[in-house]
DOFIVO-185077 format. One record per residue (C-alpha): residue in three letters; x, y, z. Coordinates in nm, 2 decimals. Example, Ala and Ser with C-alpha at 12.3 -4.5 7.8 and 13.67 -1.06 7.14 Angstrom:
// residues 2
@resn Ala&east 1.23&north -0.45&up 0.78
@resn Ser&east 1.37&north -0.11&up 0.71
END
This chain:
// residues 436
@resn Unk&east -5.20&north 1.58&up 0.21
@resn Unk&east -5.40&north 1.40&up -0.04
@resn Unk&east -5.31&north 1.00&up -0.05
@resn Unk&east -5.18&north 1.03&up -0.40
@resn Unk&east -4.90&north 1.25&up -0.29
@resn Unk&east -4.84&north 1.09&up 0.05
@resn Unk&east -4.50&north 0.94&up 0.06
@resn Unk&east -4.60&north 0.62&up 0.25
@resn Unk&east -4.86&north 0.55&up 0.01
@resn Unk&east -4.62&north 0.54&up -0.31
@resn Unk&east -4.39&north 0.32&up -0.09
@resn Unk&east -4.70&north 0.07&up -0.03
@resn Unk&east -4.81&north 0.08&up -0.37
@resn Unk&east -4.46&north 0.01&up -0.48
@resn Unk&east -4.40&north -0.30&up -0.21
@resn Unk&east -4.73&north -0.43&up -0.34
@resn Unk&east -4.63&north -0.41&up -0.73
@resn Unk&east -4.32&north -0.60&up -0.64
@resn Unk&east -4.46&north -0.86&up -0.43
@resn Unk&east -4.75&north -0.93&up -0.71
@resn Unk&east -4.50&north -0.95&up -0.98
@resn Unk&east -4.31&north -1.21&up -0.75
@resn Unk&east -4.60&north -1.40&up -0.68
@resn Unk&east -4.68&north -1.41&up -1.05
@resn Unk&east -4.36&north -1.58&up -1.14
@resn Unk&east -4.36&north -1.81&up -0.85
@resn Unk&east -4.71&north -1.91&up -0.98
@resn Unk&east -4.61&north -1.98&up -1.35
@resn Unk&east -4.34&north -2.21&up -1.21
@resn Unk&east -4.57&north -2.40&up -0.97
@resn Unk&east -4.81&north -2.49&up -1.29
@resn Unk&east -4.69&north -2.73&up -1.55
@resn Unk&east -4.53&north -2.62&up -1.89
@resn Unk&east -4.25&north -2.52&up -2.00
@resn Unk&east -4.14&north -2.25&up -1.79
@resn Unk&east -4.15&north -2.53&up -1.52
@resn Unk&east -3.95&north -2.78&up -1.72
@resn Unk&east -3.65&north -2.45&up -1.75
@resn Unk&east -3.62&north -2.44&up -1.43
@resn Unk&east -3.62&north -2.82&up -1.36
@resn Unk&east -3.33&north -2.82&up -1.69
@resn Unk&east -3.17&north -2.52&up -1.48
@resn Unk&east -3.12&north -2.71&up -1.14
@resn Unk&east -2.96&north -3.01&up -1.36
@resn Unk&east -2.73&north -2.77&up -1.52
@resn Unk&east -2.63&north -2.64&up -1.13
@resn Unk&east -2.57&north -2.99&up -1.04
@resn Unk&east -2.37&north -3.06&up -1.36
@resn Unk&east -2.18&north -2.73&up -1.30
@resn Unk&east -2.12&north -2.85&up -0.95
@resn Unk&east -1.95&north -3.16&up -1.04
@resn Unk&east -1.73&north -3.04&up -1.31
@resn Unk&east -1.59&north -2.73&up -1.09
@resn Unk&east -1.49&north -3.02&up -0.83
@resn Unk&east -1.32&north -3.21&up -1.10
@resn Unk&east -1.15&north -2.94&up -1.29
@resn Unk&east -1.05&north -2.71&up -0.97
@resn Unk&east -0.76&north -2.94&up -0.87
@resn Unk&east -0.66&north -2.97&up -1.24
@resn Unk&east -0.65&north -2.60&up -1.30
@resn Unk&east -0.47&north -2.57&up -0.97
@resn Unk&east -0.24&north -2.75&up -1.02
@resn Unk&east -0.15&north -2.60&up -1.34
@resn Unk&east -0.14&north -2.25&up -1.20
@resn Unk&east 0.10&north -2.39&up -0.95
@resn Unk&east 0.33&north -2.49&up -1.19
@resn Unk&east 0.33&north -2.16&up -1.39
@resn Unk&east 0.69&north -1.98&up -1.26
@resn Unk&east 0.74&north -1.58&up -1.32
@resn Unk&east 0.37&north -1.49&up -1.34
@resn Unk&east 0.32&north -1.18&up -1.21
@resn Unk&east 0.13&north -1.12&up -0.89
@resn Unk&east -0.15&north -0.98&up -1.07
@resn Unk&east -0.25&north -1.27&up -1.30
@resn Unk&east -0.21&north -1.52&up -0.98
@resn Unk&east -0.45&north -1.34&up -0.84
@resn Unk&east -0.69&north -1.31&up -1.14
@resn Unk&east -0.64&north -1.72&up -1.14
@resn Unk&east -0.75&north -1.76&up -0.81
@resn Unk&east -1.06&north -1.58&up -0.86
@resn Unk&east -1.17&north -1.81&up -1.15
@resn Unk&east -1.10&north -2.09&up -0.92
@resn Unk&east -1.30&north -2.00&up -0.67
@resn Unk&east -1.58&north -1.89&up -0.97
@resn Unk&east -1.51&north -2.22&up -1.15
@resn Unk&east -1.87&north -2.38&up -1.15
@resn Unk&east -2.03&north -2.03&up -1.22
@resn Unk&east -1.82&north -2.03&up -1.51
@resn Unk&east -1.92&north -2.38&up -1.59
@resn Unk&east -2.28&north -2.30&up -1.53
@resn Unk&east -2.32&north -1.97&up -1.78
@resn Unk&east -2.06&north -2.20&up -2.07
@resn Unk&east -2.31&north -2.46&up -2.05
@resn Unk&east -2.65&north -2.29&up -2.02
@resn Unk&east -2.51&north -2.05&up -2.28
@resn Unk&east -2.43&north -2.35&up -2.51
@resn Unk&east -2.78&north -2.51&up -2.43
@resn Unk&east -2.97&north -2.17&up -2.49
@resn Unk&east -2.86&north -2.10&up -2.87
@resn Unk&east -2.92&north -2.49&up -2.92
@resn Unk&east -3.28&north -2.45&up -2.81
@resn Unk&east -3.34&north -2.11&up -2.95
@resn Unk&east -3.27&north -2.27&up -3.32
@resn Unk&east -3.46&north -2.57&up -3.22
@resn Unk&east -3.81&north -2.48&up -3.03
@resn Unk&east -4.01&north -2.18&up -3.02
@resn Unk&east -3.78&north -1.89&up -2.77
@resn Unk&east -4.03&north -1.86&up -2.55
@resn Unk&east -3.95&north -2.24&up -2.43
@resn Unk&east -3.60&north -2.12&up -2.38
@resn Unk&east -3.63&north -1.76&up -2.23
@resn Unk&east -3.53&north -1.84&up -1.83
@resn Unk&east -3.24&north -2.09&up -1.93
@resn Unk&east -3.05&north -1.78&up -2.13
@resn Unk&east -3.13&north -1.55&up -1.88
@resn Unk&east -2.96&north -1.75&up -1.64
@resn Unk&east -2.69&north -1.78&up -1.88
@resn Unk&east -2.66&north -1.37&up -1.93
@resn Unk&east -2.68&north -1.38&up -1.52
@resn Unk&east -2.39&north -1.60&up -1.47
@resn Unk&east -2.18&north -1.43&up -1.71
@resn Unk&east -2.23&north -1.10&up -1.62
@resn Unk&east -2.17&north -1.20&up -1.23
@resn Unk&east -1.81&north -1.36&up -1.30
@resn Unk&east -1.75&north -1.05&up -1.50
@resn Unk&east -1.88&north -0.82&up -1.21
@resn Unk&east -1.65&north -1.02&up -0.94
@resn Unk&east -1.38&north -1.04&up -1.19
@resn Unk&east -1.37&north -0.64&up -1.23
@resn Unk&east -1.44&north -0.55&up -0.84
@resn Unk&east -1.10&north -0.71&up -0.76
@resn Unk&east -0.93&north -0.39&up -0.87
@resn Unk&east -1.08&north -0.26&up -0.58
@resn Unk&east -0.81&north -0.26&up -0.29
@resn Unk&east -0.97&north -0.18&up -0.02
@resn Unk&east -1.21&north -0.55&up 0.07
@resn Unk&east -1.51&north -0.38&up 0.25
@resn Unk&east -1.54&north -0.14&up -0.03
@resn Unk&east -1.49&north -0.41&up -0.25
@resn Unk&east -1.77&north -0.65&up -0.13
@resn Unk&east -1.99&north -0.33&up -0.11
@resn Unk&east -1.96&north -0.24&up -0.50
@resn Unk&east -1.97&north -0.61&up -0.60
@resn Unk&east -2.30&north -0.70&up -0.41
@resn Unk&east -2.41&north -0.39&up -0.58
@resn Unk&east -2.30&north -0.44&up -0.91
@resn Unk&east -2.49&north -0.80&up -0.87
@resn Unk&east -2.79&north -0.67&up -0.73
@resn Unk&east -2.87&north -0.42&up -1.00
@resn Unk&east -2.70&north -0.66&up -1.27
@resn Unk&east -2.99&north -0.93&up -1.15
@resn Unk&east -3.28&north -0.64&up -1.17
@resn Unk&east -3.16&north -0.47&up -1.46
@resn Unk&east -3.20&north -0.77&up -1.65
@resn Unk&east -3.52&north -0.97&up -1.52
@resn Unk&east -3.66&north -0.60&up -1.57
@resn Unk&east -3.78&north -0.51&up -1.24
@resn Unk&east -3.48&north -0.25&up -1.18
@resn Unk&east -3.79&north 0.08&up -1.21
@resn Unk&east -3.97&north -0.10&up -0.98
@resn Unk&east -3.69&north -0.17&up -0.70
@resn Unk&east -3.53&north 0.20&up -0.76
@resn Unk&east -3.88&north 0.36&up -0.70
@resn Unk&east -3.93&north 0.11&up -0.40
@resn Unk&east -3.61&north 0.26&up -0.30
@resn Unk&east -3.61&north 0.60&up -0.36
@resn Unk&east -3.93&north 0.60&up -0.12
@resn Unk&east -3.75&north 0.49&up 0.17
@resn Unk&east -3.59&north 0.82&up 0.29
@resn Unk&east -3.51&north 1.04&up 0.56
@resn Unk&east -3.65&north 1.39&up 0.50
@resn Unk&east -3.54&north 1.70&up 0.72
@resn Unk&east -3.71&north 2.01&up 0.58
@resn Unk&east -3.59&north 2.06&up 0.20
@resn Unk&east -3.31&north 1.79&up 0.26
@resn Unk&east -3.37&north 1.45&up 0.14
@resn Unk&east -3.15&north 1.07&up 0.18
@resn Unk&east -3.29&north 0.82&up 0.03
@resn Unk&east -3.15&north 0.47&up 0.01
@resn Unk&east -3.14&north 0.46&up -0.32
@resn Unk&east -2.92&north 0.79&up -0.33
@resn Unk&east -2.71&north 0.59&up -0.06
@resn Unk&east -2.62&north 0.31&up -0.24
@resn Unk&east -2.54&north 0.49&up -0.54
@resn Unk&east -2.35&north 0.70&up -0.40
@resn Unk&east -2.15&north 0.41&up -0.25
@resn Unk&east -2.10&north 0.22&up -0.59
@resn Unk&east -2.03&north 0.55&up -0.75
@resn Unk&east -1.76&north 0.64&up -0.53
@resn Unk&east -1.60&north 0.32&up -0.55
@resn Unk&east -1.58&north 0.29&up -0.92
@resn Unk&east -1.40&north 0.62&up -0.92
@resn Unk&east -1.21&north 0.54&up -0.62
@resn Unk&east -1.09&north 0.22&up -0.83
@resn Unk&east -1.03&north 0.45&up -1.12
@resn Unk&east -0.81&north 0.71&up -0.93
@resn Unk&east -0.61&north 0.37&up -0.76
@resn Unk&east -0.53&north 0.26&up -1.10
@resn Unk&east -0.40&north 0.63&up -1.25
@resn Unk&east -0.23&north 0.70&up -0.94
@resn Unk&east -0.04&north 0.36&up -0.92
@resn Unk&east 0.02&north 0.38&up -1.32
@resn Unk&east 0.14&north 0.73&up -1.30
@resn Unk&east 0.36&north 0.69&up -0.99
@resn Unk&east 0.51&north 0.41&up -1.14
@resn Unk&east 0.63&north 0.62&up -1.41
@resn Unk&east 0.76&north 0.91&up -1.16
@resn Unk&east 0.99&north 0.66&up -0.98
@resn Unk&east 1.11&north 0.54&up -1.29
@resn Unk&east 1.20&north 0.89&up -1.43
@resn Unk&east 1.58&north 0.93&up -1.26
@resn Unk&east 1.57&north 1.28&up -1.37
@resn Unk&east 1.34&north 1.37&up -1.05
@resn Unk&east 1.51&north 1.31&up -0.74
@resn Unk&east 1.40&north 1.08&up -0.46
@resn Unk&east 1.22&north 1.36&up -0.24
@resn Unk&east 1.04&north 1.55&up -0.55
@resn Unk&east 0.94&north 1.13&up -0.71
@resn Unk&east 0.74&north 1.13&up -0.28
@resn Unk&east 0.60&north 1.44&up -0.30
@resn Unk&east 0.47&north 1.43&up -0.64
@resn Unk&east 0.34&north 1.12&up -0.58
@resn Unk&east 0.19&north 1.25&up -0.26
@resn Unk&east 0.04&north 1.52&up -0.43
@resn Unk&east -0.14&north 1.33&up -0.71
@resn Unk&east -0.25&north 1.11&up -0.46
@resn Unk&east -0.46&north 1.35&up -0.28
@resn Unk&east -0.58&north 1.52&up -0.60
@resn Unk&east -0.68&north 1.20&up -0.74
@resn Unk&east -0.83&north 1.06&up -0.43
@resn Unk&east -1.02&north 1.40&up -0.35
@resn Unk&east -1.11&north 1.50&up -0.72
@resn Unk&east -1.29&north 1.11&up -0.71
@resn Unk&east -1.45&north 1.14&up -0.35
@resn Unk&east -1.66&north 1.48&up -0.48
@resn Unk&east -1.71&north 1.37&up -0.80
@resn Unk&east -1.89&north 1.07&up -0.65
@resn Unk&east -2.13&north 1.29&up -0.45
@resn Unk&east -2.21&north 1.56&up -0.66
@resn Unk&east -2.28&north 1.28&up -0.92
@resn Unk&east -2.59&north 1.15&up -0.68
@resn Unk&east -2.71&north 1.48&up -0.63
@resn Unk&east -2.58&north 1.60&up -0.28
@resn Unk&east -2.54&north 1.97&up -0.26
@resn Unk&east -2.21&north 2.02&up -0.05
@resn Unk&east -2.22&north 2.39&up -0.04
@resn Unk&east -2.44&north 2.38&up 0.26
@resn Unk&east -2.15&north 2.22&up 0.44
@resn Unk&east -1.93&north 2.53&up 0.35
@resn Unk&east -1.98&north 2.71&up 0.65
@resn Unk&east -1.99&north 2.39&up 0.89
@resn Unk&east -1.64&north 2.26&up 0.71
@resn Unk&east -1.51&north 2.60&up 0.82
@resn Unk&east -1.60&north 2.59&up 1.19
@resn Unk&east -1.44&north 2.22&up 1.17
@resn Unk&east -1.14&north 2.35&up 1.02
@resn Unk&east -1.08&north 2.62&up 1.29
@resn Unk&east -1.13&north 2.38&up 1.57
@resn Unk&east -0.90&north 2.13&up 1.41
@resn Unk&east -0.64&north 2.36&up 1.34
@resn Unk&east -0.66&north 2.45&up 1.76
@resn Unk&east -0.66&north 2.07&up 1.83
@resn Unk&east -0.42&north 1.91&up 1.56
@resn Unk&east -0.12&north 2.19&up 1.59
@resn Unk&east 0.15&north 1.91&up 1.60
@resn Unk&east -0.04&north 1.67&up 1.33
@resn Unk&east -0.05&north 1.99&up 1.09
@resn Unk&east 0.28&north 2.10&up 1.17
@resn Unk&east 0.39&north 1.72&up 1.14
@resn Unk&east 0.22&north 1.76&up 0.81
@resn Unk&east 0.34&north 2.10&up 0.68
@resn Unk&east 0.71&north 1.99&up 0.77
@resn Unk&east 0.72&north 1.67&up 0.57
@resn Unk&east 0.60&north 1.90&up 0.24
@resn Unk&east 0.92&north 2.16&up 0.37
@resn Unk&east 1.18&north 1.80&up 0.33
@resn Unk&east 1.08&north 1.74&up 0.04
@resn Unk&east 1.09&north 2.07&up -0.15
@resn Unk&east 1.41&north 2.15&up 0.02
@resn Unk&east 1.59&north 1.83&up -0.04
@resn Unk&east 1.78&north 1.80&up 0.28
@resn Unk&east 1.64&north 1.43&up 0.35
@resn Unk&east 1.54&north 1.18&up 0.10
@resn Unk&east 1.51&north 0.84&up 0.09
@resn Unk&east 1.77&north 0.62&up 0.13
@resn Unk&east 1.97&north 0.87&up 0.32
@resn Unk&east 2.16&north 0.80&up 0.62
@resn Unk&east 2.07&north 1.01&up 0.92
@resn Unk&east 2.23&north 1.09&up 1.26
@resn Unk&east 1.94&north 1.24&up 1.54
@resn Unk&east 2.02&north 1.15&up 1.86
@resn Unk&east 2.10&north 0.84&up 1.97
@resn Unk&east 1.95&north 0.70&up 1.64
@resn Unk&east 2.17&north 0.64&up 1.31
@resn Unk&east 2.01&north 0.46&up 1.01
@resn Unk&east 1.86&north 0.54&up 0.70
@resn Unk&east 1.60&north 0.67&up 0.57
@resn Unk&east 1.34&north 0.41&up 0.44
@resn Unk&east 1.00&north 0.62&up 0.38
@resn Unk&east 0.93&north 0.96&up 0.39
@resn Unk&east 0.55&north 0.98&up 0.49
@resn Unk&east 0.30&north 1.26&up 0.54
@resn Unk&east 0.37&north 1.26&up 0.94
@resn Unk&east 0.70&north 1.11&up 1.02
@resn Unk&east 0.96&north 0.99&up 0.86
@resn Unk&east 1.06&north 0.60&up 0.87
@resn Unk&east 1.40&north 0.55&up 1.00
@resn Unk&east 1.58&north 0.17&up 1.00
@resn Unk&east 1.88&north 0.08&up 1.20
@resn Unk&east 2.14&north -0.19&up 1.19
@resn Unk&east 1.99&north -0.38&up 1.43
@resn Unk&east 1.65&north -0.40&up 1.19
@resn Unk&east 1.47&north -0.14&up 1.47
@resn Unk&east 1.28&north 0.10&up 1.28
@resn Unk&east 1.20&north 0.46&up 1.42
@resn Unk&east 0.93&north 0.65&up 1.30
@resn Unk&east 1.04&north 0.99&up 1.40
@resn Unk&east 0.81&north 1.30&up 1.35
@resn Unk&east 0.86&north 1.57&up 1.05
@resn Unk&east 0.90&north 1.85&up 1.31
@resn Unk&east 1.22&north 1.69&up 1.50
@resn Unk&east 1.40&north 1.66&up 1.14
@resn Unk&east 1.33&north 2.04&up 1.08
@resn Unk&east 1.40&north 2.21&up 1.44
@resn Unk&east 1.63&north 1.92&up 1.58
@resn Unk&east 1.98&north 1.92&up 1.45
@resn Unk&east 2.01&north 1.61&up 1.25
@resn Unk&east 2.35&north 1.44&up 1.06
@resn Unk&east 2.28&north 1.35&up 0.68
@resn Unk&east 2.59&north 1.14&up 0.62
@resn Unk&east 2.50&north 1.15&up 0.25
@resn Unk&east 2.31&north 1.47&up 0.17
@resn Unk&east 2.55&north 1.61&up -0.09
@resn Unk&east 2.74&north 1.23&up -0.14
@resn Unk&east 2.79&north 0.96&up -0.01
@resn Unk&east 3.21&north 0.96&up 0.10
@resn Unk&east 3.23&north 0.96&up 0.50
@resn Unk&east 3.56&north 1.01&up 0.69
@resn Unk&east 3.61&north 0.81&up 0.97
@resn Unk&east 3.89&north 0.84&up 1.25
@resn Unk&east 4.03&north 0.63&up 1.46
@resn Unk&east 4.20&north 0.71&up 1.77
@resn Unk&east 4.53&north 0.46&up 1.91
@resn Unk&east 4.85&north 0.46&up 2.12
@resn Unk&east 5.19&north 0.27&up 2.06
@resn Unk&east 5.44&north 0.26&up 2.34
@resn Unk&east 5.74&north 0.53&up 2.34
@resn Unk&east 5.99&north 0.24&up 2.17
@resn Unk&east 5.84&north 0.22&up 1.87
@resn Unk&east 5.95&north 0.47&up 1.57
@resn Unk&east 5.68&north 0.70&up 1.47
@resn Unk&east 5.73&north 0.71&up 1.16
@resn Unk&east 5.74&north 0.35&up 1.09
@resn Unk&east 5.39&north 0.31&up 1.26
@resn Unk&east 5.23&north 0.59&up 1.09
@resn Unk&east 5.32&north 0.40&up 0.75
@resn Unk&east 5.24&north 0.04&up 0.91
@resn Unk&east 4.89&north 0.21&up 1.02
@resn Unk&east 4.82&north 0.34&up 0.63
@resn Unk&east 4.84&north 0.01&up 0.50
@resn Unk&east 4.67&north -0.20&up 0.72
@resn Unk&east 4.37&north 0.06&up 0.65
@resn Unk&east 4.48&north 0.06&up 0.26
@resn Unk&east 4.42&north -0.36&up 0.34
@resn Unk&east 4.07&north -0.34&up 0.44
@resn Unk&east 3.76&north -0.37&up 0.23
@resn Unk&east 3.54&north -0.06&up 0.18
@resn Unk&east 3.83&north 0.18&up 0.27
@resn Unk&east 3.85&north 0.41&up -0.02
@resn Unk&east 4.23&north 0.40&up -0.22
@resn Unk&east 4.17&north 0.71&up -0.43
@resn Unk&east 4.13&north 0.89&up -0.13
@resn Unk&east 4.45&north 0.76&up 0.10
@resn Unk&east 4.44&north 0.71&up 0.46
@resn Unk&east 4.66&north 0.96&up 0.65
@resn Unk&east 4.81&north 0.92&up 1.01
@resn Unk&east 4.89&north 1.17&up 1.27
@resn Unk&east 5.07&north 1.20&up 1.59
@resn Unk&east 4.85&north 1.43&up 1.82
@resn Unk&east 5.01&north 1.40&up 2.15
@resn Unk&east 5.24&north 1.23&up 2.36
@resn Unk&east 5.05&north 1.06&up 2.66
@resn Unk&east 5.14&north 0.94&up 2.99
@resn Unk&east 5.20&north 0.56&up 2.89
@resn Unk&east 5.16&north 0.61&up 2.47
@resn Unk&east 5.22&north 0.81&up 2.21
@resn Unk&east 4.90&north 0.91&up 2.05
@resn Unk&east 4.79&north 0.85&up 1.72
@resn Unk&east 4.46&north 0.95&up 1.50
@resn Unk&east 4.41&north 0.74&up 1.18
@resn Unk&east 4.14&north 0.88&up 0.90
@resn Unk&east 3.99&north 0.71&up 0.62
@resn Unk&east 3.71&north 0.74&up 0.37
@resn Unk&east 3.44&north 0.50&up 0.31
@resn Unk&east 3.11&north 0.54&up 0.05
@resn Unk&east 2.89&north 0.32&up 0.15
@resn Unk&east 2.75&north 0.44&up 0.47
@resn Unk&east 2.48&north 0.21&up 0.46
@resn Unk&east 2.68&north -0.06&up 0.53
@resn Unk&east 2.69&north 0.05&up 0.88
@resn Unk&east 3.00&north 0.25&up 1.07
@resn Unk&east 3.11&north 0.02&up 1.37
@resn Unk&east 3.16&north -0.29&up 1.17
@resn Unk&east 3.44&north -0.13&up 0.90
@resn Unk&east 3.61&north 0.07&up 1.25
@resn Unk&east 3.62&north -0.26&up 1.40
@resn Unk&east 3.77&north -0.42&up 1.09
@resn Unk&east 4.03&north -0.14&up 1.08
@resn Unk&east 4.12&north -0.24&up 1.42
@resn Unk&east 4.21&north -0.58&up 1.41
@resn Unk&east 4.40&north -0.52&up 1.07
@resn Unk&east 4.59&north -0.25&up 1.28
@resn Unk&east 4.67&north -0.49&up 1.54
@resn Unk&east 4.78&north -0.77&up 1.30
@resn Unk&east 5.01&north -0.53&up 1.12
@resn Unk&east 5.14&north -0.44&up 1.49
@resn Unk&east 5.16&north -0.76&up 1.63
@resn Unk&east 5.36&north -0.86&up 1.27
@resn Unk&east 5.58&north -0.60&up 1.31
@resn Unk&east 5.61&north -0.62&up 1.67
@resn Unk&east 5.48&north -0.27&up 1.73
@resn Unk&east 5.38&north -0.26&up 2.10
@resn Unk&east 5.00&north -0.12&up 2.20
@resn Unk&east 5.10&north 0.01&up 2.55
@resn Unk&east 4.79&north -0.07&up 2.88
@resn Unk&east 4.87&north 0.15&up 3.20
@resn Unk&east 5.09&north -0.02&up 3.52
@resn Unk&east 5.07&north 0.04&up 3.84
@resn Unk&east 5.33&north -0.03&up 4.07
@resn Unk&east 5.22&north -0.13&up 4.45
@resn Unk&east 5.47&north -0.13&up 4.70
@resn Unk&east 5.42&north -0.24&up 5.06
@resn Unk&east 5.58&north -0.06&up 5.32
@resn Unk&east 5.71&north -0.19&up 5.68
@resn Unk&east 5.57&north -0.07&up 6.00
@resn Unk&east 5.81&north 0.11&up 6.16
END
């Protein structure tokens, strides 16, 4: 291998043209001139920056504070040019200070002071745009990038430091990382992962809104764009650095039988939830009976399905149970629930009179449905009562199912107690009996 083609060599010679070019600069600012006195104007315009980001920070922030309505979005976008304020002060005044020098003095004497100013700019602009990223690690991974390359594309060294790069790799036989292929890849991925957030949240935005799709089709079409989005994005990204993936065809295979031996209850979870919500039997905001467990439905996810309770407990019970188990949907086909209630009057009072007495102190209560009356029955004639069933219909399961039974109750026993209907409680008579 002949030193020209040897791989360490062209990453020495590569080092050494960037360290020379370095020490070339640092020299022309070390001897006096002009290119000294632009740096020594540059420091003063950091200091000056400095000083007017502390004085117009609290100014600003207090004027964002007293904005009311502003969506979450633009408070966000506020707080970033807060915390960017003096960079922002730094490329406005450089910037203003660059096109007074270029029409007074020869460029040259002005070259480093409006590069600074294209610098500054284009980093606010860089950590302005990378805040669509959601995800923070990602985030800080595409913005260091984006400033890094930003910084060598424009003091012209970016060749240089993607050749450097490109020579630091990891070779196995015709396969070849480099670190320059790693980073790309990395900002190149993100960007379209940003991209694919921002379509996906646009578009699923506009699903929920559309009432013409119900509840469970609005999940899994959003579910479903998701993953094409998110997928089509995540390949995209590495075929557009150069890695062949159809080597991994066979290898993704061998992973995929083993994983389906491993993850039968995770794919089953997985195939059920897709099952709900082409079949329609649960959706969200449906109120469920499995168990011991009665709520509603909050979220339907890939896995399991988010159940909430009147007491505020939330259940996350797996796709499988809802399809094999048998499970209550108070409101599948609507929401109008019968309720019964079961009470005794003693053998005194006329039945008829307490069937009608029982009707309208349901009829009295809130939530009871009118245009479907309450009806009364006798259903048996007990040892100490006569036996009663009383049904109504509410809408609004939601609202929970102990709380309107208990408010039937107590406007059964006022009505009662009014009409001095008697609620029987078993007696027993002890007698004591003499030795004889």
């Amino acid at each position: 291998m002949t030193p020209e083609t040897d791989p360490f060599a062209e990453f020495l010679a590569s080092l050494q043209t960037l360290f020379s070019g370095a020490g070339n600069f640092l020299e022309g600012i070390a001897t006096p001139g002009w290119r000294q006195n632009q740096i020594i104007i540059i420091v003063g315009i950091i200091l000056l920056s400095w000083i007017l980001h502390r004085a117009s920070g609290v100014g600003l922030q207090n004027w964002v504070r007293s904005r009311e309505g502003w969506p979450k979005w633009q408070l966000r976008l506020m707080v970033q040019v807060r915390r960017r304020l003096g960079l922002i002060w730094f490329a406005a005044l450089a910037g203003a200070l660059y096109a007074v020098m270029q029409s007074i003095t020869w460029p040259s004497r002005s070259y480093l002071i409006g590069l600074a100013a294209t610098l500054a700019a284009v980093w606010v602009c860089i950590a302005l745009v990378t805040q669509m990223v959601k995800n923070r690690f990602l985030r800080r991974i595409v913005m260091w990038a984006s400033w890094i390359y930003a910084t060598l594309y424009l003091v012209d060294v970016a060749d240089e430091v993607s050749e450097f790069l490109d020579n630091i790799a990891l070779e196995i036989g015709e396969f070849r990382l480099s670190l320059l292929g790693v980073i790309t890849a990395l900002v190149v991925v993100g960007a379209l992962f940003t991209v694919a957030r921002l379509v996906s949240t646009t578009t699923a935005a506009n699903i929920r809104r559309n009432e013409d799709i119900s509840p469970s089709m609005q999940v899994l079409a959003v579910k479903g764009l998701q993953l094409v989005l998110y997928g089509c994005a995540f390949f995209i990204g590495v075929k557009a650095v150069g890695i062949d993936l159809t080597g991994l065809a066979v290898l993704s295979g061998a992973i995929g039988v083993g994983l389906g031996f491993g993850l039968q209850k995770v794919v089953s979870n997985l195939v059920s939830g897709v099952i709900i919500l082409l079949d329609k039997s649960i959706k969200p905001g449906d109120v469920i009976s499995l168990g011991e467990t009665f709520g509603w439905i909050q979220t339907l996810g890939a896995r399991y399905a988010s159940v909430v309770t009147r007491d505020g407990k939330e259940y996350l019970i797996p796709n499988e149970d809802l399809i094999t188990g048998q499970v209550v949907n108070w409101s599948h086909s609507n929401d109008f629930v019968r309720l019964d209630i079961h009470f005794g009057t003693s053998y005194g009072c006329d039945p008829h009179k307490v069937r009608a007495l029982a009707i309208d102190a349901a009829k009295s209560v809130d939530r009871v449905l009118s245009f479907k009356a309450p009806v009364c029955h006798v259903v048996g004639f007990g040892d100490s009562s006569v036996d009663y069933i009383l049904r109504f219909w509410i809408k609004d399961p939601t609202g929970g199912l102990t709380n309107i039974r208990g408010n039937v109750y107590l406007a059964l026993w006022d009505t009662f107690k009014e009409h001095d209907i008697s609620i029987p409680f078993p007696q027993r008579e002890v007698r004591m009996l003499e030795d004889t």
